[in-house]
C-alpha positions in Angstrom: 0.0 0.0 0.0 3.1 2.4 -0.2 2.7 3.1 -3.7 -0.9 3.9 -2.7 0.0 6.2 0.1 2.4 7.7 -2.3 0.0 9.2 -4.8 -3.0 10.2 -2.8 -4.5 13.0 -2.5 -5.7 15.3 0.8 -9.0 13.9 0.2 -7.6 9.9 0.3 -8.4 9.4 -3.3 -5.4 8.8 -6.0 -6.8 8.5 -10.0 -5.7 4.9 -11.3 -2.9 6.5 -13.2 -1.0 8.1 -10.5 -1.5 4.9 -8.4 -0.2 2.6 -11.2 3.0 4.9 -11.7 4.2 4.9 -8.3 3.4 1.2 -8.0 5.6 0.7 -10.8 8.2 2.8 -9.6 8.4 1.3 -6.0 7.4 -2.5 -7.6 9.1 -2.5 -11.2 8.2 -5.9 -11.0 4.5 -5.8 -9.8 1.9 -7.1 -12.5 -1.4 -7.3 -12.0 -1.9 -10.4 -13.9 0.0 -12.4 -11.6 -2.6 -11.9 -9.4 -5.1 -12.8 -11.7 -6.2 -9.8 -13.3 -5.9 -8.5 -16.6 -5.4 -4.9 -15.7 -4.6 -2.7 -12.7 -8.3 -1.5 -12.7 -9.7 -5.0 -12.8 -7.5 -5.9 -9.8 -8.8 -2.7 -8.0 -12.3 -3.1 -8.9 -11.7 -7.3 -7.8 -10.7 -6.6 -4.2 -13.4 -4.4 -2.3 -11.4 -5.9 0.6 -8.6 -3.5 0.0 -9.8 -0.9 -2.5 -12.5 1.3 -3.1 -13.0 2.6 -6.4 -15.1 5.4 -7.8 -15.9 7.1 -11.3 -15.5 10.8 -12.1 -16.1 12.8 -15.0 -12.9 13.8 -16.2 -12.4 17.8 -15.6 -13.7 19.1 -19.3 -14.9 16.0 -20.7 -16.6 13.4 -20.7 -14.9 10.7 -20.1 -14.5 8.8 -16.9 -11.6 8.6 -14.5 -11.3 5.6 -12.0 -9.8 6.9 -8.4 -9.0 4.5 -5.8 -8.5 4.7 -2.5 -7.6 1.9 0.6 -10.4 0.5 2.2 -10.7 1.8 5.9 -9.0 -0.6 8.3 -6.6 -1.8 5.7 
Protein backbone atom coordinates (compact mmCIF):
# COMPACT_ATOMS: atom_id res chain seq x y z
CA UNK A 1 0.00 0.00 0.00
CA UNK A 2 3.08 2.45 -0.25
CA UNK A 3 2.71 3.12 -3.72
CA UNK A 4 -0.92 3.87 -2.70
CA UNK A 5 0.04 6.16 0.05
CA UNK A 6 2.36 7.70 -2.35
CA UNK A 7 0.03 9.17 -4.81
CA UNK A 8 -3.01 10.22 -2.81
CA UNK A 9 -4.45 13.03 -2.48
CA UNK A 10 -5.68 15.26 0.76
CA UNK A 11 -8.98 13.93 0.25
CA UNK A 12 -7.56 9.95 0.26
CA UNK A 13 -8.44 9.42 -3.32
CA UNK A 14 -5.37 8.78 -5.96
CA UNK A 15 -6.81 8.51 -9.97
CA UNK A 16 -5.67 4.90 -11.28
CA UNK A 17 -2.95 6.49 -13.20
CA UNK A 18 -1.04 8.12 -10.53
CA UNK A 19 -1.46 4.88 -8.39
CA UNK A 20 -0.19 2.57 -11.17
CA UNK A 21 3.01 4.93 -11.67
CA UNK A 22 4.24 4.94 -8.28
CA UNK A 23 3.43 1.19 -8.03
CA UNK A 24 5.63 0.73 -10.84
CA UNK A 25 8.16 2.75 -9.62
CA UNK A 26 8.40 1.26 -5.98
CA UNK A 27 7.41 -2.46 -7.58
CA UNK A 28 9.08 -2.51 -11.21
CA UNK A 29 8.18 -5.93 -10.98
CA UNK A 30 4.53 -5.79 -9.85
CA UNK A 31 1.95 -7.13 -12.47
CA UNK A 32 -1.37 -7.33 -12.02
CA UNK A 33 -1.90 -10.39 -13.91
CA UNK A 34 0.05 -12.43 -11.62
CA UNK A 35 -2.56 -11.89 -9.41
CA UNK A 36 -5.11 -12.79 -11.70
CA UNK A 37 -6.21 -9.82 -13.29
CA UNK A 38 -5.91 -8.46 -16.60
CA UNK A 39 -5.36 -4.88 -15.73
CA UNK A 40 -4.61 -2.74 -12.70
CA UNK A 41 -8.33 -1.49 -12.67
CA UNK A 42 -9.71 -4.97 -12.84
CA UNK A 43 -7.47 -5.91 -9.84
CA UNK A 44 -8.75 -2.70 -7.97
CA UNK A 45 -12.25 -3.07 -8.94
CA UNK A 46 -11.67 -7.29 -7.81
CA UNK A 47 -10.68 -6.58 -4.24
CA UNK A 48 -13.37 -4.36 -2.30
CA UNK A 49 -11.36 -5.93 0.64
CA UNK A 50 -8.61 -3.52 0.03
CA UNK A 51 -9.81 -0.93 -2.50
CA UNK A 52 -12.55 1.32 -3.06
CA UNK A 53 -13.00 2.58 -6.44
CA UNK A 54 -15.08 5.40 -7.79
CA UNK A 55 -15.85 7.08 -11.30
CA UNK A 56 -15.52 10.84 -12.11
CA UNK A 57 -16.10 12.80 -15.04
CA UNK A 58 -12.92 13.75 -16.19
CA UNK A 59 -12.36 17.81 -15.60
CA UNK A 60 -13.67 19.13 -19.26
CA UNK A 61 -14.91 16.03 -20.73
CA UNK A 62 -16.59 13.43 -20.70
CA UNK A 63 -14.87 10.74 -20.14
CA UNK A 64 -14.50 8.80 -16.92
CA UNK A 65 -11.61 8.65 -14.48
CA UNK A 66 -11.32 5.64 -12.02
CA UNK A 67 -9.76 6.92 -8.43
CA UNK A 68 -9.02 4.47 -5.83
CA UNK A 69 -8.53 4.69 -2.45
CA UNK A 70 -7.61 1.90 0.56
CA UNK A 71 -10.42 0.51 2.17
CA UNK A 72 -10.68 1.77 5.94
CA UNK A 73 -9.00 -0.56 8.28
CA UNK A 74 -6.58 -1.81 5.73
Amino acid sequence: MEALDKSVDNSGWSQLGTFGSHLQKSQPDFDSRLHGFKKLSDLVRGRPDLFTTEERLALGGNNKVLYVRAQAGV
